[in-house]
N, C-alpha and C positions, 0 to 999 in steps of 0.2 A: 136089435134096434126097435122092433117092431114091441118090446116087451116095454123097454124104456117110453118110446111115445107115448102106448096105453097109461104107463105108471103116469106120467106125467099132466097129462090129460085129463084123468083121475083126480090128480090132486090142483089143478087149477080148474077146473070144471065148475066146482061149488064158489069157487073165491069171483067167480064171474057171473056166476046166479047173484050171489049175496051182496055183488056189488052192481046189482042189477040191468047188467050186459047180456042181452041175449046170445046165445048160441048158435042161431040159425042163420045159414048161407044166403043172401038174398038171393041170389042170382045165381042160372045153370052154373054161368059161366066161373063164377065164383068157386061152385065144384068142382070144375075140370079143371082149374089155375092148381086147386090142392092137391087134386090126384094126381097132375103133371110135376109139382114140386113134389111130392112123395118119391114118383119113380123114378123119373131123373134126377132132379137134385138129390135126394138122401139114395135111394135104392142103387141105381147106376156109379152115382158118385163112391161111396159108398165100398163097391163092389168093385171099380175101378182101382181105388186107395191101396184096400185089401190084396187085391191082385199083384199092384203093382211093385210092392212091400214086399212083398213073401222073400225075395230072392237077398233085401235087404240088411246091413248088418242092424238088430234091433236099436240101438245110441240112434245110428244115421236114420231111420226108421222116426222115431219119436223126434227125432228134432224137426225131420221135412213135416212134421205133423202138428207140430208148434209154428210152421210158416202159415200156415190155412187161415187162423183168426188175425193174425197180425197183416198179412195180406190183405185179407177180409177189410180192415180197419182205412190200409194205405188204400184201399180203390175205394172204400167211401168216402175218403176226404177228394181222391181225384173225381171220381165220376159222380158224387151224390155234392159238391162245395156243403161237406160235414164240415160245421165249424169244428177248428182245433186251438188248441192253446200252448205254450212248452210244454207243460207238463206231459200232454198225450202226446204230442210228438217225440220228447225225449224218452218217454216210455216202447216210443218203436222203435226208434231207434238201438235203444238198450236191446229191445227181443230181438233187433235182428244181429246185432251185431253178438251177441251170446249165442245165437243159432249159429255165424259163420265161425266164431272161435272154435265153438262145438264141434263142428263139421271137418275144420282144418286140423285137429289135435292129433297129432297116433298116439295110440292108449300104451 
């Protein structure tokens, strides 16, 4: 994870100079907001996932792992009033309903 960020970082770093955004934290508090999403949300989070998987059959595994963004999506329309349209709604709809077909099948 820690290699990905860097990559990543890496390669938006210049695209944010040249489009003339500074880089710099204003504020302490600004740093401790990142270092606290760091550990907890990715590191913990993360570490949690991994854990909790392991015992997992791998199918069941990737599909609970395809609920994360699509979840993601249904609490920013609840909790953030993210405007929606059919189109995104039918598209969660489809994810989740593919996730429970998935989930319910024996192979």
């Amino acid at each position: 994870m820690a290699v990905l960020s860097l990559a990543g970082a890496a390669l938006l770093a210049p695209v944010a100079v040249l489009g003339g955004d500074s880089l710099a934290l204003p504020t302490a508090t600004s740093v401790w907001s990142l270092v606290a999403l760091g550990v907890i949300g990715q590191g913990i989070g993360w570490l949690s996932i991994s854990h909790g998987l392991a015992g997992a059959r791998p199918a069941l595994a990737g599909l609970v792992l395809l609920l994360q963004p699509t979840l993601s999506y249904v609490w920013d329309v609840l909790f953030f009033a993210k405007p929606t349209g059919p189109v995104e709604l039918a598209g969660v709809a489809l994810a989740l309903a593919g996730i429970y077909v998935g989930s319910t099948q024996r192979s």
